[in-house]
VOGU-335537 format. One record per residue (C-alpha): residue number from 1; residue in one letter; x, y, z. Coordinates in steps of 0.2 Angstrom, whole numbers, plus 5000, padded with zeros to 4 digits. Example, Ala and Ser with C-alpha at 12.3 -4.5 7.8 and 13.67 -1.06 7.14 Angstrom:
2
- 1, a, 5062, 4978, 5039;
- 2, s, 5068, 4995, 5036;
This chain:
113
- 1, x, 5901, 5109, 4335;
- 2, x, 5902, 5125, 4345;
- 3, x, 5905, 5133, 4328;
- 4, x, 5887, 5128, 4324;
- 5, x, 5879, 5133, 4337;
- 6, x, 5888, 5151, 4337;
- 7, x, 5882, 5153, 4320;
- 8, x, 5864, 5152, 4323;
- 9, x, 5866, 5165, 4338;
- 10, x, 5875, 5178, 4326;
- 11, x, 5859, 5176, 4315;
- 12, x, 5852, 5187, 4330;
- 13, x, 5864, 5201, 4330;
- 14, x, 5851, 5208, 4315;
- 15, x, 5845, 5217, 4328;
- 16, x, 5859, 5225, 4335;
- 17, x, 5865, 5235, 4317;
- 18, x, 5871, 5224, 4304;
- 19, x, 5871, 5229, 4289;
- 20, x, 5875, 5248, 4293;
- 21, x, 5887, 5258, 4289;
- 22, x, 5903, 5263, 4304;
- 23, x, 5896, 5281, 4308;
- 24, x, 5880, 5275, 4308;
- 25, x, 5885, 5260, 4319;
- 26, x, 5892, 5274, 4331;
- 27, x, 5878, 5285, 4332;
- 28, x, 5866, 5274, 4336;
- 29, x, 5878, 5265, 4351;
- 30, x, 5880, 5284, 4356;
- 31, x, 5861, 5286, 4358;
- 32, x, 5859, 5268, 4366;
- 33, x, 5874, 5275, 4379;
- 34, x, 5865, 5289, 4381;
- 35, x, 5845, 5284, 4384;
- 36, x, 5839, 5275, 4396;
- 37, x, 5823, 5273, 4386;
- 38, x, 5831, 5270, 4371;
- 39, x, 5841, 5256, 4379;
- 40, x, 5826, 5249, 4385;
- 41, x, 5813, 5248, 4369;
- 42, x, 5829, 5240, 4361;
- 43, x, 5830, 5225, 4375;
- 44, x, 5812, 5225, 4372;
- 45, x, 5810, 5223, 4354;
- 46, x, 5826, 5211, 4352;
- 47, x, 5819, 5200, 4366;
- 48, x, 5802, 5196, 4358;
- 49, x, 5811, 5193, 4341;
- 50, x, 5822, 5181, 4349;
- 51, x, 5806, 5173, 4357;
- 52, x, 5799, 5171, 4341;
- 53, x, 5815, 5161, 4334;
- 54, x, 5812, 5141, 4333;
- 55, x, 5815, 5133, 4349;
- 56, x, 5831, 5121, 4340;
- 57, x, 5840, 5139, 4340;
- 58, x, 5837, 5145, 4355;
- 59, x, 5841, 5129, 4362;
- 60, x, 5859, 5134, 4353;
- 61, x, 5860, 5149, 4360;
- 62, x, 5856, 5145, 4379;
- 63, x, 5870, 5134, 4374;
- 64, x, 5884, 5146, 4369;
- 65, x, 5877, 5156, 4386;
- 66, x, 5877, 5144, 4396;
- 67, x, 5861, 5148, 4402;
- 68, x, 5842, 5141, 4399;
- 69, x, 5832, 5140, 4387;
- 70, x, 5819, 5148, 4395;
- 71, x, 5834, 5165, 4401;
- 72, x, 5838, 5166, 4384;
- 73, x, 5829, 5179, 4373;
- 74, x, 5829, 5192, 4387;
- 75, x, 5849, 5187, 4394;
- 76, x, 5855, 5187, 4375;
- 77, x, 5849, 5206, 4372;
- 78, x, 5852, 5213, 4389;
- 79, x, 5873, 5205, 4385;
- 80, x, 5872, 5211, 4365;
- 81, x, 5865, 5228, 4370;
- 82, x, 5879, 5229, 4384;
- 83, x, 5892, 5224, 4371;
- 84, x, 5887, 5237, 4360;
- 85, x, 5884, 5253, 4372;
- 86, x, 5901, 5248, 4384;
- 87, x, 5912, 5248, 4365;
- 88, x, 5916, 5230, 4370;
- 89, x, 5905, 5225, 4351;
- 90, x, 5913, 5235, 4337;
- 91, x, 5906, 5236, 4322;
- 92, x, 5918, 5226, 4318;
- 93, x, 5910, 5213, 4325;
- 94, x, 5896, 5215, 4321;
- 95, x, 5898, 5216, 4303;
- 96, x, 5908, 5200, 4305;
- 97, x, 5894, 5194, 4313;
- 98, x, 5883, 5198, 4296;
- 99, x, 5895, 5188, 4287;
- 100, x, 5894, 5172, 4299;
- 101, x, 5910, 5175, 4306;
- 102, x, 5913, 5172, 4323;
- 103, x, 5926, 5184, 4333;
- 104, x, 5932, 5181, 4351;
- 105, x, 5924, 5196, 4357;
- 106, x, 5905, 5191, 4353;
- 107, x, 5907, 5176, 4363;
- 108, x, 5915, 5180, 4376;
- 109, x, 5900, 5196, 4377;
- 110, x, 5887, 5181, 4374;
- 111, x, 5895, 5170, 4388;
- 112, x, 5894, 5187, 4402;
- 113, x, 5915, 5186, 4399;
């Protein structure tokens, strides 16, 4: 069941670089490090796509989060662009992610762990 409901919050790491080759992946996590702005219009933009998702999945993820419904779009991107700028989310990760596959290290970003 928790498999599930993990799968439909990967679906929103599109936003955090999937797709993209590694050098690519570590440039842009170098300029999210490095701008405060950057870092900022990315929270922005992932939050209102994650608003924009159906209810039954953001239900999911508060879920996974442990958090509500209503925390979740803005809690969820603050935590992935966190993941990504600390190193904590490799790309790795986050191509696993693309694939559906779940790795300890996204959950335990997703849950604030």
């Amino acid at each position: 069941m928790m498999k599930s409901y993990v799968a439909l919050v990967l679906a929103g790491l599109v936003l955090s670089g999937c797709g993209i080759s590694a050098s690519t992946y570590a440039s842009s996590r170098e300029a999210l490090r490095g701008s405060s702005a950057m870092r900022s219009d990315f929270i922005r933009t992932c939050t209102r796509n994650i608003s924009r998702k159906p209810l039954k999945t953001r239900q999911n993820i508060a879920k996974v989060m442990n958090t509500s419904v209503r925390n979740t779009p803005r809690l969820y991107c603050k935590r992935i662009t966190h993941g990504i700028t600390s190193g904590r989310l490799s790309h790795a990760d986050i191509s696993a992610a693309s694939r559906g596959q779940v790795t300890p290290a996204i959950i335990r970003v997703l849950q604030g762990r």
